[in-house]
C-alpha positions, 0 to 999 in steps of 0.5 A: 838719431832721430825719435820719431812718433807714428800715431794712427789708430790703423795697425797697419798703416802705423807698420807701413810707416815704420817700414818706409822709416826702416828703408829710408835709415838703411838707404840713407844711413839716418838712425830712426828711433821709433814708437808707435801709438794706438790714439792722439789720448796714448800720445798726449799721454806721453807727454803728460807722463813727461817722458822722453819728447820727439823730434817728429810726430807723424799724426793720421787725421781720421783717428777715433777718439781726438783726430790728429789735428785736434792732437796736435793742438793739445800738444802746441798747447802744452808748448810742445813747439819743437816738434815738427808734425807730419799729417797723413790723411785721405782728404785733402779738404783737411789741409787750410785746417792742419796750418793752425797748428804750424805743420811741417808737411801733409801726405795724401794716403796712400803715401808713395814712399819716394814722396815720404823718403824725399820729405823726411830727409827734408826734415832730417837736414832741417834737424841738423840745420838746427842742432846748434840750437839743441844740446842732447844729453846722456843720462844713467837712462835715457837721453834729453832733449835742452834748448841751448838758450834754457841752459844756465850753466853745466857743473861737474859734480863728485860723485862716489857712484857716477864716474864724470858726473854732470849737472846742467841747471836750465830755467825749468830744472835740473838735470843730472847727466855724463860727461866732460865739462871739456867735450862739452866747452869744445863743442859749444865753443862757437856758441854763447858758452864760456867755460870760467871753471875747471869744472864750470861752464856758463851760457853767458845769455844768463850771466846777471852781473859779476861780484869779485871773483864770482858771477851771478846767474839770472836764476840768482845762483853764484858760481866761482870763477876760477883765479886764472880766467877773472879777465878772460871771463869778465872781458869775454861777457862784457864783448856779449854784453856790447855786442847783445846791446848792438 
């Protein structure tokens, strides 16, 4: 699923795009999930608030208030660098000015909807092109968005109230999740991930140094590794480690 962000202080036009989303996902079969906001003030709100991040921000450059060029530099300067931002305008003149704030694509109005349908499936094979770089995880109430790199470790945690509960410990923070720890070593197993627990997983870009039968973190955390994988897991970080170096 794909979260995508319409902001246009035009009622209409937010509806307009949302039904040339709407079509798209019924032709295509690509899930949408949609929300709308009224200003570029509303939606760097959101992101203020800390809620939930998108994958592709669809910003109208003529707006009262910041137009969407000044929004998206507010949001680039938040290092909100993972969106991929579609302008909409009625004036071309706005285009050298819109690069600065390194914009995936820019519509003229009115935006023909086989032009906006071929450039979102465009974005869309860009998204899954990159998904092994991002890891979705499911939490109680919503779904996160990592970088695969922020990952230090996933941890399955005992909890008398959340059946397979987990924790994934990034460089910013941590996050409580559900899961597997072994759906999630099946499907990083062709990244930089190495499971050295029943109930632990690393990303061996932060793996510090070994000390016996534990290894340490770049965060300085100290995880077990279990009797059965010492060499499996020592010989696997120190091929990383060789093959990093070269």
């Amino acid at each position: 699923m794909f979260r995508v962000a319409i902001c246009d202080d035009d009622e209409r036009q937010r509806e307009r795009v949302g039904r040339m989303l709407l079509a798209l996902s019924v032709k295509a079969g690509v899930d949408f999930e949609v929300a709308e906001f009224k200003s570029g003030e509303q939606l760097i709100a959101h992101y203020v608030n800390q809620e939930d991040p998108f994958h592709i921000l669809i910003l109208d450059i003529e707006m009262n208030g910041l137009n969407g060029i000044q929004t998206a530099q507010k949001l680039r300067g938040m290092k909100r660098h993972h969106e991929q931002i579609i302008f909409l305008t009625s004036y071309a003149e706005y285009m050298l000015e819109s690069f600065d704030v390194v914009t995936f694509q820019y519509l003229i109005k009115p935006i023909e909807p086989e032009i906006f349908e071929t450039k979102m499936l465009k974005l869309c094979r860009y998204f899954q092109e990159r998904d092994q770089n991002i890891l979705i995880i499911k939490s109680a109430y919503e779904e996160i968005v990592l970088r695969q790199e922020d990952i230090i470790a996933i941890e399955a945690v005992k909890s008398l109230t959340v059946k397979s509960k987990l924790k994934f410990m990034t460089v910013d923070a941590v996050y409580d999740g559900r899961g597997l720890i072994s759906s999630y070593a099946s499907a990083l197993k062709n990244s930089r991930f190495l499971q050295i627990h029943r109930s632990i997983l690393i990303n061996l870009l932060h793996v510090h140094k070994f000390a016996g039968n534990k290894v340490m973190m770049s965060n300085g955390m100290e995880l077990p590794i279990g009797r059965s994988k010492i060499k499996e897991v020592k010989d696997a970080c120190t091929k990383f480690m060789v093959l990093k170096a070269d």
